[in-house]
LOVOZA-48346 format. One line per field, with one value per residue: x, y, z of N, C-alpha, C in turn; residue number from 1; residue in one letter. Coordinates in Angstrom, 3 decimals, m for minus. Layout:
residues N
n.east <- [X,...]
n.north <- [Y,...]
n.up <- [Z,...]
ca.east <- [X,...]
ca.north <- [Y,...]
ca.up <- [Z,...]
c.east <- [X,...]
c.north <- [Y,...]
c.up <- [Z,...]
pos <- [NUM,...]
code <- [a,...]
end
This chain:
residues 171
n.east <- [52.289,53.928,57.315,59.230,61.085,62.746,65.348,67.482,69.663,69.377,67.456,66.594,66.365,66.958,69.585,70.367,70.310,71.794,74.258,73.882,74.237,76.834,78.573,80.694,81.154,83.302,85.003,86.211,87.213,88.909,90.745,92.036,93.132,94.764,95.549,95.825,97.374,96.690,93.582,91.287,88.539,87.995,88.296,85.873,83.848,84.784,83.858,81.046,79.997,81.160,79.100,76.361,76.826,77.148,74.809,72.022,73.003,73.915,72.422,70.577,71.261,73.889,75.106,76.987,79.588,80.195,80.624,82.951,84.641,85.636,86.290,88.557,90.021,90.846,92.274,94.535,95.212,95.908,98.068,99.876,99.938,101.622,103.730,105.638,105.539,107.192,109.285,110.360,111.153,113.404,114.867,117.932,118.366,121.229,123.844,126.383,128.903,131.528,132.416,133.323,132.665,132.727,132.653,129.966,129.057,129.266,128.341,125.447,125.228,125.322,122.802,121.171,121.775,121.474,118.519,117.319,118.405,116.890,114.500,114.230,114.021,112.085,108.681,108.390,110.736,111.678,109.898,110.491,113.404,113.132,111.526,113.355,115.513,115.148,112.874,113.608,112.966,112.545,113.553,111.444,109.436,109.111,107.816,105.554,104.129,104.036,103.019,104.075,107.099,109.955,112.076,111.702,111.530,114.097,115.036,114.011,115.008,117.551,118.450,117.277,119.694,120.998,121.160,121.450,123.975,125.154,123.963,124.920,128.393,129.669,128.596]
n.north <- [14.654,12.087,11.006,10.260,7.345,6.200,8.213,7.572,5.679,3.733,1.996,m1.518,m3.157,m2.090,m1.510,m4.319,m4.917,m3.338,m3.876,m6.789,m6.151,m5.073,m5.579,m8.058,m7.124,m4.644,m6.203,m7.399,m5.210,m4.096,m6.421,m6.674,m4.410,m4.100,m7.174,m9.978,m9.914,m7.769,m8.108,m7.809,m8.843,m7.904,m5.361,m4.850,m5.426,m3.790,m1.110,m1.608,m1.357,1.228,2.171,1.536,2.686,5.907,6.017,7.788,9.618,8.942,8.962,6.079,6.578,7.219,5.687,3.163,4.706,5.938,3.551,2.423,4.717,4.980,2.224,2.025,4.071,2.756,0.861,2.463,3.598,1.272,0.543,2.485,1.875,m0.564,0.014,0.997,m0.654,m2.438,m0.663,m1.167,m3.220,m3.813,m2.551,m2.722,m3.303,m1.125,m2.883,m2.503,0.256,1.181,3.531,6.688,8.946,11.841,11.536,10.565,12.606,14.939,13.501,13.775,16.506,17.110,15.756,17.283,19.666,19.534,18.073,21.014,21.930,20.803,21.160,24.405,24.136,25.408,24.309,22.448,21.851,20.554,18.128,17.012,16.441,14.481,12.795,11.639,11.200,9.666,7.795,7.453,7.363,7.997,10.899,11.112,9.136,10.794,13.034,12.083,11.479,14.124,14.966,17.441,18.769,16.595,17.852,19.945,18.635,18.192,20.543,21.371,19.824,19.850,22.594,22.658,20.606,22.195,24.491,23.055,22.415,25.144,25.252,23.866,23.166,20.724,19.146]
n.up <- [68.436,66.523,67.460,65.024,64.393,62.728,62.104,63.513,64.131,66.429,66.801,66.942,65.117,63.030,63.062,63.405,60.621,60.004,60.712,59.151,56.521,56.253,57.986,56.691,54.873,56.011,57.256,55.310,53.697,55.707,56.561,53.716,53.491,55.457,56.568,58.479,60.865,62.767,63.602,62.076,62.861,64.998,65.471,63.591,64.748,67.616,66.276,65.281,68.026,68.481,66.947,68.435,70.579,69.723,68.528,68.310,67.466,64.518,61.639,59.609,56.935,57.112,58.659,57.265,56.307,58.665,60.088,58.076,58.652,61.289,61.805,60.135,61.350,63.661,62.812,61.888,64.098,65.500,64.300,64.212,67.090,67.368,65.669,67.780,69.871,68.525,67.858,70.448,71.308,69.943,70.810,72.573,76.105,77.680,79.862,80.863,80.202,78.061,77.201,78.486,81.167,80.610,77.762,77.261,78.492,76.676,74.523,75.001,75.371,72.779,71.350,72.387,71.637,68.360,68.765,69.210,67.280,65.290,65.698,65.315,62.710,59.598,59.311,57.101,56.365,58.226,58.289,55.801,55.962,57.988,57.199,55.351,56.911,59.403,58.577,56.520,53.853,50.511,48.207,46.110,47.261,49.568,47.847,47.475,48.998,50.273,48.109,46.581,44.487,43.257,42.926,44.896,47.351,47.550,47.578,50.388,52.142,51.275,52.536,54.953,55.784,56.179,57.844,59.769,59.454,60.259,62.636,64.275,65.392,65.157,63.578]
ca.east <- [53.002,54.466,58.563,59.688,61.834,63.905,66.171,68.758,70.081,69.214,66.020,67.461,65.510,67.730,70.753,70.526,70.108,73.281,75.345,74.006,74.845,77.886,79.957,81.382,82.290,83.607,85.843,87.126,88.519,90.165,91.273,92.750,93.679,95.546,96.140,95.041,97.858,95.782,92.486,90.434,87.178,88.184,87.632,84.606,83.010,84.615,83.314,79.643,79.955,80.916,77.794,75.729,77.348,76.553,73.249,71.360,73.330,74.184,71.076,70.708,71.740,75.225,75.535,78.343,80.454,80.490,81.491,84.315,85.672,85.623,87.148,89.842,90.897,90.931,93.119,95.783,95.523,96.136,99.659,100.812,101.036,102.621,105.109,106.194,105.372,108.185,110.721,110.771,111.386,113.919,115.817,118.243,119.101,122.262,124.187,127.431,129.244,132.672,132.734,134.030,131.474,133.164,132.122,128.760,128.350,129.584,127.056,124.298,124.780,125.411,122.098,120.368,121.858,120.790,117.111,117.417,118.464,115.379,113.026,114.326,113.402,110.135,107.762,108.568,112.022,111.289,109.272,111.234,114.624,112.773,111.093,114.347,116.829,114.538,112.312,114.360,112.066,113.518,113.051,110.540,108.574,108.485,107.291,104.425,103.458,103.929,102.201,105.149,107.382,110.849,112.823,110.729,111.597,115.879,115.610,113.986,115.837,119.377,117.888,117.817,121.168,122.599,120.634,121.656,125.393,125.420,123.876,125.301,129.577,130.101,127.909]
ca.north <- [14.367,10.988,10.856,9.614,6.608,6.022,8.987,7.485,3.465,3.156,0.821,m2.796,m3.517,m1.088,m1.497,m5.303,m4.755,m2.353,m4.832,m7.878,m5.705,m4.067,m6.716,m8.420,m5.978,m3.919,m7.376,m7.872,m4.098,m3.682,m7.517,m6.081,m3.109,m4.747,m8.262,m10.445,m9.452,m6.466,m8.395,m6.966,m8.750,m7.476,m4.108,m4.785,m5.268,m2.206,m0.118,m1.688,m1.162,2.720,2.945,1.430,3.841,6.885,5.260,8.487,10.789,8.440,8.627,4.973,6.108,7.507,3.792,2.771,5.580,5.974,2.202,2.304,5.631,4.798,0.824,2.223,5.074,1.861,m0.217,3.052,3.484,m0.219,0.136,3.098,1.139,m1.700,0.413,1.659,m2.005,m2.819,m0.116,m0.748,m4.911,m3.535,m1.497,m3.483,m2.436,m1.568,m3.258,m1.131,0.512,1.059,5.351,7.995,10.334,12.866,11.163,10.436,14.654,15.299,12.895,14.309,17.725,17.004,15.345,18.223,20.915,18.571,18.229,22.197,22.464,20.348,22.067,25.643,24.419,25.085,22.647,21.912,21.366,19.555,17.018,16.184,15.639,13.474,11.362,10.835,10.457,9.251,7.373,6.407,7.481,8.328,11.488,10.387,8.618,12.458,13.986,11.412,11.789,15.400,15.735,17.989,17.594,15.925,19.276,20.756,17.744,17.942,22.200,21.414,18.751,20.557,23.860,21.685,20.291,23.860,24.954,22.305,22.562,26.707,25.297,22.600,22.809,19.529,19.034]
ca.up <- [67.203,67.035,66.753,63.491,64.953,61.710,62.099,64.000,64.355,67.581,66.783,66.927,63.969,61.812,63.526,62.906,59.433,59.414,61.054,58.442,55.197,56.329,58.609,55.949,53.915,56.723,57.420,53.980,53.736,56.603,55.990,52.571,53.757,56.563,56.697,59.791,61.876,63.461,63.782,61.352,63.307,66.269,64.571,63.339,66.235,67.883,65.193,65.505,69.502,68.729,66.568,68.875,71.447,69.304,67.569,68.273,66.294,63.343,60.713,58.979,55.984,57.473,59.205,56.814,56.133,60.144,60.146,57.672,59.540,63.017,61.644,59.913,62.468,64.544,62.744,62.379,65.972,65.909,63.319,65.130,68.343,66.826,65.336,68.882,70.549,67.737,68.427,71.912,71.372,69.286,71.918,73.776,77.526,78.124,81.042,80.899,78.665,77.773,77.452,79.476,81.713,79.602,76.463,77.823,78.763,75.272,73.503,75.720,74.642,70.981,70.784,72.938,70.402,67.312,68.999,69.615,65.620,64.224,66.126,64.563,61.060,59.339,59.290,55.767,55.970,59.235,58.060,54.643,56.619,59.165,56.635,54.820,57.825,60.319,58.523,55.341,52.682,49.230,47.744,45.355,48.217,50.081,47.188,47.104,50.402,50.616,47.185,46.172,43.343,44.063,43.272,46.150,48.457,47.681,48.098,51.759,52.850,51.499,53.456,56.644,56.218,55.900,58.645,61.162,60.004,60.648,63.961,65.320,64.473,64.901,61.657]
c.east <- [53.994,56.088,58.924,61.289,62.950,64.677,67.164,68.551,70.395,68.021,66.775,66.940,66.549,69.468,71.200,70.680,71.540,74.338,75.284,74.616,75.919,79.268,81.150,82.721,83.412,85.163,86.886,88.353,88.858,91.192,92.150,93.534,95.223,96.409,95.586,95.746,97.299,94.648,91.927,88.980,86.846,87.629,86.828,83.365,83.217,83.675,81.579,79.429,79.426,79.958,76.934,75.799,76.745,75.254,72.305,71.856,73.911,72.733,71.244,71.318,73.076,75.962,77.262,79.307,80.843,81.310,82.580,84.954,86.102,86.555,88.516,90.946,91.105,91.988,94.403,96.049,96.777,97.808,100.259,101.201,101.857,103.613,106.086,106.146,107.148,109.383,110.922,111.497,112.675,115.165,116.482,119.111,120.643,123.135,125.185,127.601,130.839,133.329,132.646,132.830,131.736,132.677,130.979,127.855,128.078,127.636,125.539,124.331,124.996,123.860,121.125,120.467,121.104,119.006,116.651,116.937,117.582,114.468,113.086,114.108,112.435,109.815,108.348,109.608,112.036,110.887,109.956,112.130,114.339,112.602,112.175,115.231,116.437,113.887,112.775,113.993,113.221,112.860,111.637,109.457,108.104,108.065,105.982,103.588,103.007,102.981,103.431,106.102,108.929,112.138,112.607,111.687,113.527,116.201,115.150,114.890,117.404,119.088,117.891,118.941,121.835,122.392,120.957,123.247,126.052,125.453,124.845,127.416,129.893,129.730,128.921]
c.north <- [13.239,11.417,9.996,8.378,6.302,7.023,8.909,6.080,3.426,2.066,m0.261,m3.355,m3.109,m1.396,m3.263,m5.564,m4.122,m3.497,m6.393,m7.796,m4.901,m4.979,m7.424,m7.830,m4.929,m4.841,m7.527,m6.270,m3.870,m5.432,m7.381,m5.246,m3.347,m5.842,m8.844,m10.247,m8.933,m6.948,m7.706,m7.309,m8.126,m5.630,m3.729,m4.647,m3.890,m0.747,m0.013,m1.432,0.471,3.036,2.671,2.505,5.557,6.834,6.872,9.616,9.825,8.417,7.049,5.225,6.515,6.228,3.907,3.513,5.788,5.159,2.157,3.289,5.255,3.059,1.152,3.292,3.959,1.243,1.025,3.461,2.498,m0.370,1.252,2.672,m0.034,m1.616,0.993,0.670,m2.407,m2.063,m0.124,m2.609,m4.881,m3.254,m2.889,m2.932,m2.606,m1.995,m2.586,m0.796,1.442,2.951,5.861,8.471,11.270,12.929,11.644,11.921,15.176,14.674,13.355,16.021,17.973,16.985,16.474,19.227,20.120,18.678,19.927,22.865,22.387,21.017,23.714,25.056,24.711,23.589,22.345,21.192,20.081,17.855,16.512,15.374,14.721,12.497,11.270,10.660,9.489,7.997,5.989,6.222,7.933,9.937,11.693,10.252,9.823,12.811,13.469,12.170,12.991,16.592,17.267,17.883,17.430,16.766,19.764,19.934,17.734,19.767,22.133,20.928,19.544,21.794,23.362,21.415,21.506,24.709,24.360,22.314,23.822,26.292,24.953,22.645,21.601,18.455,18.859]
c.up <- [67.473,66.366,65.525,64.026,63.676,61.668,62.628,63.656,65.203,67.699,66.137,65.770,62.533,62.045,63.065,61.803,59.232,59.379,59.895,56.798,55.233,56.689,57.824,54.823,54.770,56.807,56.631,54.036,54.989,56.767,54.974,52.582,54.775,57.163,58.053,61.013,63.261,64.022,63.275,62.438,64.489,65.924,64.490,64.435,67.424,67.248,65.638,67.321,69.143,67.909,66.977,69.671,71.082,68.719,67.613,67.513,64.945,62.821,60.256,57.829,56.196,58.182,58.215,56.640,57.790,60.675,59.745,58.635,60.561,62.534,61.242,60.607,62.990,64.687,62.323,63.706,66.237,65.488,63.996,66.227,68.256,66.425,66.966,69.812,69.654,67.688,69.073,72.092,70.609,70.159,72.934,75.222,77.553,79.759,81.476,79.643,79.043,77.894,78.395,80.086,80.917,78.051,76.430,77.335,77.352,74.180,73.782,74.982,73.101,70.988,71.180,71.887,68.979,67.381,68.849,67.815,65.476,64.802,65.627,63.089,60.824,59.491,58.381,55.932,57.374,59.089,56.921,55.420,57.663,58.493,55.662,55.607,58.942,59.561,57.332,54.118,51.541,48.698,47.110,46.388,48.819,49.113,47.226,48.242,50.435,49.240,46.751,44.826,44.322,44.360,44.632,47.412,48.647,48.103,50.068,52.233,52.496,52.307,54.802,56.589,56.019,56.899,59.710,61.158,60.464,62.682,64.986,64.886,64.523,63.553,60.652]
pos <- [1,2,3,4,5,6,7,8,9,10,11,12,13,14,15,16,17,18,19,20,21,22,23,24,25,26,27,28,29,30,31,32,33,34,35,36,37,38,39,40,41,42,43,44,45,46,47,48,49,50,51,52,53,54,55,56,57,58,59,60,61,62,63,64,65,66,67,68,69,70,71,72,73,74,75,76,77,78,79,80,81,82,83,84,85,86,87,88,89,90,91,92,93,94,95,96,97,98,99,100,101,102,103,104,105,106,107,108,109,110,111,112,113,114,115,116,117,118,119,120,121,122,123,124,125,126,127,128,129,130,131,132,133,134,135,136,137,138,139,140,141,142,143,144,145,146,147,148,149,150,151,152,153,154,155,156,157,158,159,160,161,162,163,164,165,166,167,168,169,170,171]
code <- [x,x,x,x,x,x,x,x,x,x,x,x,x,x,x,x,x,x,x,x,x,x,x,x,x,x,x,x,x,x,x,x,x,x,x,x,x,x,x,x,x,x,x,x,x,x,x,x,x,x,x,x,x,x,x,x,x,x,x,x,x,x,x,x,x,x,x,x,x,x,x,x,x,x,x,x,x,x,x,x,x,x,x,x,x,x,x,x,x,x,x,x,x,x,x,x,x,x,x,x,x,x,x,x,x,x,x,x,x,x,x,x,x,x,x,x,x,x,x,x,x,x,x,x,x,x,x,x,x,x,x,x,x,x,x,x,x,x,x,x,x,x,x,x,x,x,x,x,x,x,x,x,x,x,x,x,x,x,x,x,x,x,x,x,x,x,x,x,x,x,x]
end
């Protein structure tokens, strides 16, 4: 019984074909999506690598949906390390500094109790007060995100701050 060779895009025949009706388009949205910063083609070509790579478990007609996924996990890979390439270019060393050891001890265990607090919240309240103190979001903006409404997002977030000033007295 002969194998039925069209069931994957591993036959260069098919696979060539994926790559001539897909590339472009693959290009443009994450181009759109992204901007050229990132290298969208650079992308593209990763993408078509990892479906050559997997070619035996992708069917042909799963080709593109495989493509966009695997391109656009790529390019947030790509913006999460850029955001952490960018807070670190950010950071400037210090050479001395002007405070006490005493200070120092102090500021060290503030921030230890503080870290101590946020990690006793729920998740919920966790993640609001991060993405509005940390991050800088607006109410509004958490509710989006969190799919919530914006009531929801001011009862967490005041539930954390009442929770970290019980904790912490310096609050």
């Amino acid at each position: 019984m002969p194998k039925n060779l069209d069931n994957n895009i591993c036959n260069e025949t098919l696979f060539s074909k994926a790559f001539k009706t897909h590339a472009k388009n693959l290009h443009d949205f994450l181009f759109y999506k992204y901007g050229s910063q990132l290298n969208p083609q650079d992308k593209v070509q990763e993408a078509f690598i990892k479906l050559w790579q997997n070619c035996a478990k992708v069917p042909p007609q799963k080709a593109k949906s495989f493509l966009f996924t695997v391109a656009n996990n790529l390019m947030l890979n790509e913006v999460a390390h850029q955001k952490i390439v960018w807070k670190h270019q950010q950071e400037k060393p210090k050479t001395h500094t002007n405070e006490s050891p005493e200070f120092l001890l102090q500021e060290k265990e503030y921030l230890n109790k503080l870290e101590t607090a946020i990690s006793n919240l729920t998740e919920a309240q966790r993640v609001a007060f991060l993405l509005n103190r940390v991050e800088g979001k607006t109410f509004k903006e958490i509710a989006s995100i969190l799919d919530i409404s914006t009531k929801a997002v001011e009862k967490r977030i005041y539930g954390a701050l009442k929770k970290l000033r019980e904790e912490i007295d310096e609050l």
